[in-house]
N, C-alpha and C positions, 0 to 999 in steps of 0.2 A: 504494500500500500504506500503509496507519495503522498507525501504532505500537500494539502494544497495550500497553492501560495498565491498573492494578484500581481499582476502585470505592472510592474516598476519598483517591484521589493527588492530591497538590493540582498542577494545571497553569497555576495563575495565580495570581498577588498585589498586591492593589491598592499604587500609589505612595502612598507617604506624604501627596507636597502635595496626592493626588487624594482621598486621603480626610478630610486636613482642609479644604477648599474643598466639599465634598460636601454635599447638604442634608441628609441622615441627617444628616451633623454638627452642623449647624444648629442641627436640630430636638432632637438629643440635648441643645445648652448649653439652648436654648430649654423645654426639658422638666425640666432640673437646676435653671431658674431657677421656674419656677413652680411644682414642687412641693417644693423643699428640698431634692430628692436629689442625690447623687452616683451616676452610672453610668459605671463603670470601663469597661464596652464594652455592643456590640449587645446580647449575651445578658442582661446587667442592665436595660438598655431593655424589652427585649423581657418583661421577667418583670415589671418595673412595669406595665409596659401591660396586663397579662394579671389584675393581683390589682385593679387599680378601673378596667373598663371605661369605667363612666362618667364617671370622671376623667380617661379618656385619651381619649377623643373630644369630651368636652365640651374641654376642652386643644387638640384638633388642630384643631375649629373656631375656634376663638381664635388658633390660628396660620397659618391660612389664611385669616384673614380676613372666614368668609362675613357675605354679603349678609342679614343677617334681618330681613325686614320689620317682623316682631314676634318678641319674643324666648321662650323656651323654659323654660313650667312648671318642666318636671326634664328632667333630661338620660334619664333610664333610669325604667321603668317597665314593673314586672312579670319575668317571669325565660318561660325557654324553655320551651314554644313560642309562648307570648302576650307577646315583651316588646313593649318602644314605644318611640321613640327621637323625644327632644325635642317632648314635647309642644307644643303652643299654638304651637310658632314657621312663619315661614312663610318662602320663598325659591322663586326659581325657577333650575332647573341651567342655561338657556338663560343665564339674565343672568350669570352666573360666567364658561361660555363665551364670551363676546363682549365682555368687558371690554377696555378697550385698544381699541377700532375703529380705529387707526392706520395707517400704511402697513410694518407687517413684514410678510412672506411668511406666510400662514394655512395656505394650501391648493395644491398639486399634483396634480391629476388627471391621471393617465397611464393611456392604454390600451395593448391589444396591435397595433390596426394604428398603433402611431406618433399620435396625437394627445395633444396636451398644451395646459392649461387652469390657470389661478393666479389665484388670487385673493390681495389683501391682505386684513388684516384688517377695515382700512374698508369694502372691497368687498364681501367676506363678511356684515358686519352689512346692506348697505344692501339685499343680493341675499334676504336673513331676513327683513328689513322688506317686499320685495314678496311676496315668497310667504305671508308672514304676512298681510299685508292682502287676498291671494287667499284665502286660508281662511277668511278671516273673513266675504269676499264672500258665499262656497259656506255659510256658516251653522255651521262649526264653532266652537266652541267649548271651554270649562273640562269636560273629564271626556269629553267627543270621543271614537273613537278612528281612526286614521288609519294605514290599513294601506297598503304599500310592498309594490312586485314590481320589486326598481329593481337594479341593480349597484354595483357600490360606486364611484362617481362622484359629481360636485359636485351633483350634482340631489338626490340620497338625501340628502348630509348636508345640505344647503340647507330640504329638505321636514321633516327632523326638527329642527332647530335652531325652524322657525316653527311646526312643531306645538307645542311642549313650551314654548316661549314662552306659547301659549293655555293654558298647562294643559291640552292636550288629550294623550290618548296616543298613541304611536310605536309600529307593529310592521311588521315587515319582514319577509321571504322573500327569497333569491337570485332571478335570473330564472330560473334554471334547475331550480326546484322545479314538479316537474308539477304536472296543476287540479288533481287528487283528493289531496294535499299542502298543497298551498293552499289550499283549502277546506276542508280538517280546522282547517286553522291559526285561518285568519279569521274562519270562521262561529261560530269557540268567544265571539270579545271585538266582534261584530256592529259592524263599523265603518261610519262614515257616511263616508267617503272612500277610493278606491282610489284611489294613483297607481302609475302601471305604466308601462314600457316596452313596446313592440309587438315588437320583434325584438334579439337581441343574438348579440357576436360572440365564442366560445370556441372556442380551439383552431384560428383561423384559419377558421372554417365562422361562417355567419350561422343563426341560428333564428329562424324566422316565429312570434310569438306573439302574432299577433291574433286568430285563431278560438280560440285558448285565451283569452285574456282577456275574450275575450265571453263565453264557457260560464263564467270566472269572475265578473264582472259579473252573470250570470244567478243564480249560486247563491250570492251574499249580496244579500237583499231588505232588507238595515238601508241600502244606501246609497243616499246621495242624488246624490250626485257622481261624475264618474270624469275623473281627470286625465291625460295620455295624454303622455308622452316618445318621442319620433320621430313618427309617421305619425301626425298629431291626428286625420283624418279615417277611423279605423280601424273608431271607434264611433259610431254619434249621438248627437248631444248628450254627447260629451266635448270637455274642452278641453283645450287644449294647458299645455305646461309654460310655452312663454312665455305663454301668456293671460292664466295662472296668476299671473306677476312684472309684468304688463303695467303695475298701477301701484303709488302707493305710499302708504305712512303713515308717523307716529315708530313708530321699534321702543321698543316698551316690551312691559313682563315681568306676566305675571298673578302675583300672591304667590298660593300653594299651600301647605299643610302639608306637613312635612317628612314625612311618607309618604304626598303624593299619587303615583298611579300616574304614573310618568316612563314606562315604557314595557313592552313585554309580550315576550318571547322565549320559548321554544317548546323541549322537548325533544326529542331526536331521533327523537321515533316509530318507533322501530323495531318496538315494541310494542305494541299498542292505540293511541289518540288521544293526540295529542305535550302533554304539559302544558305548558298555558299561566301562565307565572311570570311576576309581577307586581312590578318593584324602584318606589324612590323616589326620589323627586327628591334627599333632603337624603340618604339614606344611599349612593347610588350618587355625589354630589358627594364627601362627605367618603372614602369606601373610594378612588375614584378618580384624587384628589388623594395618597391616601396613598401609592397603587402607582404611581404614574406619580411623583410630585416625591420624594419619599423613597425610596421601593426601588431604581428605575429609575433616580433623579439625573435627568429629565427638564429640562428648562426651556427659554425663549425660545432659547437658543442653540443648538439641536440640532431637528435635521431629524427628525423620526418615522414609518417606515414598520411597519408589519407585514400580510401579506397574507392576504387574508381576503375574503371575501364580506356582503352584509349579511344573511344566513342563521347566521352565526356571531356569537357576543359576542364576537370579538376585533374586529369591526366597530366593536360602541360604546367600546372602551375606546380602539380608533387613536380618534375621535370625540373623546374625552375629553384627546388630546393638545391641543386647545385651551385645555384648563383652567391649563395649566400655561406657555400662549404659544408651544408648541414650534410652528413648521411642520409640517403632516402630511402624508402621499402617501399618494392614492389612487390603486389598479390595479386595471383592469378587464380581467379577462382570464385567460390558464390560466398556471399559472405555468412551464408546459415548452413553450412555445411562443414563440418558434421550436423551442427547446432548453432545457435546465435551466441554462443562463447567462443568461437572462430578468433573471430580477431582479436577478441581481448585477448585471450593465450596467445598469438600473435606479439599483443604489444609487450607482453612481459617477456617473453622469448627473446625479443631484438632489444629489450630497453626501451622503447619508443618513449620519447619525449615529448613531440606535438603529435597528437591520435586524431587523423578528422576520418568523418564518414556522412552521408546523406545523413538530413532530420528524419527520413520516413525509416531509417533502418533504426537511429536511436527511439522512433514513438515504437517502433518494432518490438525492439529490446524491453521495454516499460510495458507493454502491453503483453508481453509472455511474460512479466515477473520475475527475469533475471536480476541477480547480482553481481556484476561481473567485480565489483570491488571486493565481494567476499573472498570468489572463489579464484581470483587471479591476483598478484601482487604487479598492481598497478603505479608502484610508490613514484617514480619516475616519469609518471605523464603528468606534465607542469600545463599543458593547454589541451583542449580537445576543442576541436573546429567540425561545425556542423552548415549547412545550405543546402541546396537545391528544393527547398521548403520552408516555410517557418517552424520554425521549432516554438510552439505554446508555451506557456508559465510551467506549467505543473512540468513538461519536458524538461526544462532547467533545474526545476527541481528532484527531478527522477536522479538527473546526471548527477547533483550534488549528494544525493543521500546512498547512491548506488553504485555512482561509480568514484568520487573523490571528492572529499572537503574542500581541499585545498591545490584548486587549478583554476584556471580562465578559461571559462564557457564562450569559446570564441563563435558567438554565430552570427554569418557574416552570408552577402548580400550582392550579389552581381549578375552575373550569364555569361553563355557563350558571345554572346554579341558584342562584350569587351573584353571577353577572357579573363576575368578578374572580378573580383568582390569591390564594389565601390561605398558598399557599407561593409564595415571592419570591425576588428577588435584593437584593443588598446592597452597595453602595458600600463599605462599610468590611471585608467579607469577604472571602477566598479562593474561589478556586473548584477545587471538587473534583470529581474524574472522575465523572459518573454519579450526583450528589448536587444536588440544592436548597439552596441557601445556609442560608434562614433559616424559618422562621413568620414570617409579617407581623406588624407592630404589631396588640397590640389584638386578637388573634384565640386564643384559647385553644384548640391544637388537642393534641392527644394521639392517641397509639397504647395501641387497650382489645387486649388478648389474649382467647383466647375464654370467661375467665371475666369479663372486663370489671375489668382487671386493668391497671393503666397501667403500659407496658412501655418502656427506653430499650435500642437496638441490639438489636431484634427485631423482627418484624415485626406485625403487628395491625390491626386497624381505624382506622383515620381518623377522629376524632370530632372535636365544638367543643364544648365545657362552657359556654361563655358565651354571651349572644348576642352580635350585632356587626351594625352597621347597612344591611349589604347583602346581609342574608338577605331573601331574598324577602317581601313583604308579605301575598301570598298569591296562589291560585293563580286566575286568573278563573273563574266559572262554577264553584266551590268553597263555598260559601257558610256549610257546617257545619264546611268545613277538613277535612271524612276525608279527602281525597285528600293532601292537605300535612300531614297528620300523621303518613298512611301512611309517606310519601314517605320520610320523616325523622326522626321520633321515634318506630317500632312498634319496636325492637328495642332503645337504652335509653331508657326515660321519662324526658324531660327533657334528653337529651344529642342533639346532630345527628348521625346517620350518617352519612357522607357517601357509603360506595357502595368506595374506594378500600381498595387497601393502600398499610400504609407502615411506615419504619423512620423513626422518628428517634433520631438521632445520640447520641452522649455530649457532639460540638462543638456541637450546637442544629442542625446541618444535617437533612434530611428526603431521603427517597429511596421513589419511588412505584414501586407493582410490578404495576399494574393493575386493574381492577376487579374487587372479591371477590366479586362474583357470578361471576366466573368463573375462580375459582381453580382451580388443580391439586391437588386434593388425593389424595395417594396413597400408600396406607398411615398415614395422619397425617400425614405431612410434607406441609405446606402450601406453594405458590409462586405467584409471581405470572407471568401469561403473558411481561411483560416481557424476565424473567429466561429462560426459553424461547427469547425471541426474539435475544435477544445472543446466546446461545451457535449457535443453528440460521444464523440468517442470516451469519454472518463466514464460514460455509462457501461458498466459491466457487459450486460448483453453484447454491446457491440462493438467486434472486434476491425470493423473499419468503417469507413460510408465516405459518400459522394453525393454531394448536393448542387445542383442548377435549378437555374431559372430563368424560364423558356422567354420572360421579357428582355427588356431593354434600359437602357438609362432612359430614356423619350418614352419608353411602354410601359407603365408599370402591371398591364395586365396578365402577364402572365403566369404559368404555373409552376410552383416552388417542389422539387421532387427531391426527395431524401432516397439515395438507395443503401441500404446498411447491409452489412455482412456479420453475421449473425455469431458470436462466439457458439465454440462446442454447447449444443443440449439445449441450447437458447430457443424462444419461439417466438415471432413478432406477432402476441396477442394484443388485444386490444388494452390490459393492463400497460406493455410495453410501450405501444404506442401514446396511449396518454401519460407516461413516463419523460417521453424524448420531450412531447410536445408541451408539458409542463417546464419542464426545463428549456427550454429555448425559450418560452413565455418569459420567462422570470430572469436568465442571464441574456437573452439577448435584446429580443423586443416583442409583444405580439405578433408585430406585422413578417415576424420570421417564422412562423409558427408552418408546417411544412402542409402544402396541398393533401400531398401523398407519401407514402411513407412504403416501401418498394424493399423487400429482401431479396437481396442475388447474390450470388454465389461466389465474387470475385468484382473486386474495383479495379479497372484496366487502369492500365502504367503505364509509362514509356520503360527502356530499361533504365535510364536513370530512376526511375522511383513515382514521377512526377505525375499526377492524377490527372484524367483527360478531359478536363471538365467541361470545355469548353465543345472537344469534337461531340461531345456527350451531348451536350445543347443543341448546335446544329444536330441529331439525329433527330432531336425529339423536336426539332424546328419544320424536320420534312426533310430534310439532304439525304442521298443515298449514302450507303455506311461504304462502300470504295470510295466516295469524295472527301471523306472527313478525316482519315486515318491514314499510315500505312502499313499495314499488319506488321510488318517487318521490323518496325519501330519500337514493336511494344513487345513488353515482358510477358505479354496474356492477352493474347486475341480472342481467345475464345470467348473471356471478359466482355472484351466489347461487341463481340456477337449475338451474347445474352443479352446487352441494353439495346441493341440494333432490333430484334426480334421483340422484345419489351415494346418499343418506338412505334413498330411498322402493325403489331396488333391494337395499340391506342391511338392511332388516327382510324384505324379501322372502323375504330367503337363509334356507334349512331350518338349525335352530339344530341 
């Protein structure tokens, strides 16, 4: 049982000597010295950062040091949606990574049947240099690009470290993304190289993906190459991964402009063709460096896991724990497999220091009544970092009582679309129940009301006023930008939407309530599903749900549909039901009180985790369920075949 707690109780506080030893603190004297000022705390930081962007990133490049081969016209150029970020200069993110070739611990590869693989740092450069002089072999190249079907293992990040050295671009897929997934994906940025795995092992079961690799191989005609991880002899005329490293050259770095394409990630197609977004080399180093050594307190001394696939961008930022010397861990594999103490044994195993994982795996973990603080010695995780959901109150408080007293609940706030959290954690902050500590440095984000009205302790749109250097460069196969201006600037010119609700605070803290395309609106009272889902799920019965509403912000008429998944032995009587509906009377508002109240058998996901609530909307809007989805996408199709079939029998029904 969790204590419950509300939403801005502070459950943690950082030690004094932890936050003066902290690189926040650092960088704060480091920031008072270079520009004159005094800043009494974060939130004075935070607001310099914010009034001369290009005094605060041209600054943080100077304090990290980079690499520039040639130096940088101007720091900023141009304003949103065409700014530019350090013209004329040039760097590559590979040679930042790999700084230090030494003998400290780089890399941990862990999978789920038990095998484990480390690399040092020196070994990691020397294993970059053979894969790199294998690409070089196969004819890649500056401007390349070099698509991945890999898991997140030493081979993935080995293959992207020596791509992006050439200059050449990095995109990835899990292995567990079907062809017709895959081929939306690939065929968009026509790569001249595949490398891919032939089979891989989830959940304890092995998957054959050699006949799918050749039907991939068939449907991109831009390559030249195909690099093949396990069975080399799958395809002809593929070569293996070691053929691949078989020899070697110096690693050395192509210098690149600070927004050559570093590499291509993909939205989650739920919807039409997954956009392909385009980041850079200089702005994905310096964002990266930021959230990792300053938000995070990252560095050489700390072990870094977060689990993820290379299907997700928290793939490249664990990736980017090198930037900063941390040792990283990679895991390959499901993360409730054997059970949902996976990865906690995991972290005691490696020592992990910063532990992150998706919110829907830790409400996971709280909802089967694990302890993982009992039964694993976790003494050594100083942070645990959670996203790609809101993590609830009572969630912060699961972590506290379940998994450790004394760490920073780092849950933090971004996407693919800038590869990076632009809500953070904070070394010198508190952490409050069900709140986001900070805004990142340097990122000017605001809450617009629906007259576009900046709003403090309400709720509103999620905007960026400024730019910031890991907004997307643009989108591939875009070439006029209407798709990346749709994306982001059709609703205020000049300002970035980001998709999101959010409150922030009167303390500078932030708090996300879900994507406002799929808000509750009812009656005018606006909600995020979030807030939904705290109050439904703490009810015993039920062990998940999903909630739409088939109106609009303009329509309030329409119908409010609960569908829950019922724990073991559960029964959605009518006791139950005036249960749920009692309680959302009382914590949220009447006018949330649900139409209908719907038990199935599975809440569809993407494989990130992410609940599909909105394709879910459109079905019970009238869309065919091929236009709203891509099977291939989701963790559980079946999932959404049960709400498709729900959908197509209730228009059926005589009104």
């Amino acid at each position: 049982m969790t204590t419950t707690v509300s939403e801005g109780q502070v459950l943690w506080q950082p030690r004094t000597e932890a936050q003066k030893s902290s690189q926040m603190a650092a960088f704060l004297e480091f920031a008072e010295r270079e520009s004159g000022q005094h800043f009494a705390d974060y939130e004075a930081l935070f607001a310099w950062s914010v009034s001369d962007v290009a005094e605060f990133w041209a600054l943080l490049a100077r304090y990290f040091a980079v690499r520039f081969h040639s130096p940088a016209e101007a720091t900023l150029r141009g304003q949103l949606p065409e700014a530019h970020w350090f013209d004329g200069a040039t760097l590559n993110y590979a040679e930042h990574a790999l700084r230090e070739p030494d003998e400290r611990l780089a890399v941990i590869a862990r999978n789920e049947s038990g095998e484990r693989r480390v690399w040092t740092r020196a070994e990691l450069a020397q294993d970059v240099a053979r894969a790199r002089a294998g690409l070089r072999r196969l004819g890649v190249g500056k401007g390349d690009r070099v698509a991945a079907l890999l898991p997140n293992a030493g081979e993935a990040l080995i293959a992207f470290l020596a791509t992006v050295s050439l200059g050449a671009v990095w995109s990835s897929c899990a292995p567990e993304f079907g062809v017709s997934s895959v081929l939306d994906r690939f065929r968009q940025i026509e790569p001249t190289l595949l490398i891919s795995v032939t089979s891989y092992v989830y959940g304890g079961k092995t998957f054959d993906r050699r006949a799918d690799v050749a039907t991939i191989v068939a449907g991109l005609p831009s390559l030249r190459a195909t690099v093949l991880v396990g069975d080399g002899s799958a395809l002809p005329n593929a070569l293996s991964f070691a053929e691949l490293l078989s020899q070697s050259e110096p690693l050395e770095f192509e210098p690149v402009p600070f927004e050559h394409p570093l590499w291509v990630l993909y939205s989650s197609g739920t919807t039409g063709l997954p956009k392909a977004i385009v980041h850079g080399h200089g702005g994905i180093l310096l964002e990266h460096w930021k959230a990792l050594a300053l938000h995070s307190d990252l560095s050489r001394a700390d072990v870094f896991f977060w689990f993820s696939t290379t299907g997700w961008m928290m793939w490249n930022l664990l990736a980017s724990g090198l930037l900063v010397g941390a040792a990283i861990v990679l895991y390959d594999g499901s993360p409730g497999a054997p059970d949902l103490y996976a990865l906690w044994q995991l972290a005691e195993e490696e020592r992990v220091s910063y532990f992150g994982a998706s919110a829907p795996y830790l409400l996971a973990c709280q909802k089967a009544g694990i302890e993982p603080g009992k039964r694993h010695d976790l003494s050594r995780v100083r942070a645990l970092g959670t996203t790609g959901a809101p993590l609830p109150a009572d969630g912060f408080a699961w972590v506290y009582e379940h998994v450790g007293r004394d760490l920073l609940l780092a849950s933090v706030s971004g996407g693919t679309d800038v590869c990076t959290a632009f809500l953070l954690s904070c070394p010198l902050l508190p952490v409050r129940a069900g709140e986001i500590q900070c805004r990142g440095l340097g990122v000017k984000i605001e809450a617009f009301d629906g007259t576009g009205r900046r709003v403090i302790d309400e709720v509103g749109e999620l905007v960026i006023l400024e730019p910031f250097p890991a907004m997307p460069i643009y989108f591939w196969g875009d070439p006029t930008r209407t798709r990346f201006n749709d994306s982001y600037f059709s609703t205020y010119p000049g300002i970035w939407r980001h998709g999101d609700w959010i409150k922030i605070t009167a303390h500078g803290g932030a708090v996300i309530y879900g994507r406002s395309d799929s808000t509750l609106n009812r009656g005018g009272v606006r909600m995020g599903t979030s807030e939904f889902y705290r109050v439904v799920e703490r009810i015993p019965e039920i062990a998940d749900s999903l909630v739409v509403d088939t109106g609009s912000l303009t329509d309030v008429n329409g119908t409010l549909y609960l569908f829950v998944v019922l724990a073991p032995g559960a029964v959605l009587d009518p006791e139950l039901q005036a249960r749920i509906a009692r309680d959302v009377r009382r914590d949220l508002s009447p006018r949330h009180v649900p139409d209908r109240i719907v038990a199935v058998s599975a809440v569809p996901r993407t494989m990130n985790g992410k609940k599909l609530e909105v394709p879910v909307k459109r079905l019970l809007q009238g869309a065919a369920p091929e236009t709203v989805a891509s099977r291939d996408t989701l963790a559980n199709p079946a999932a959404l075949d049960e709400l498709a079939a729900f959908a197509g029998a209730t228009r059926a029904q005589p009104t």
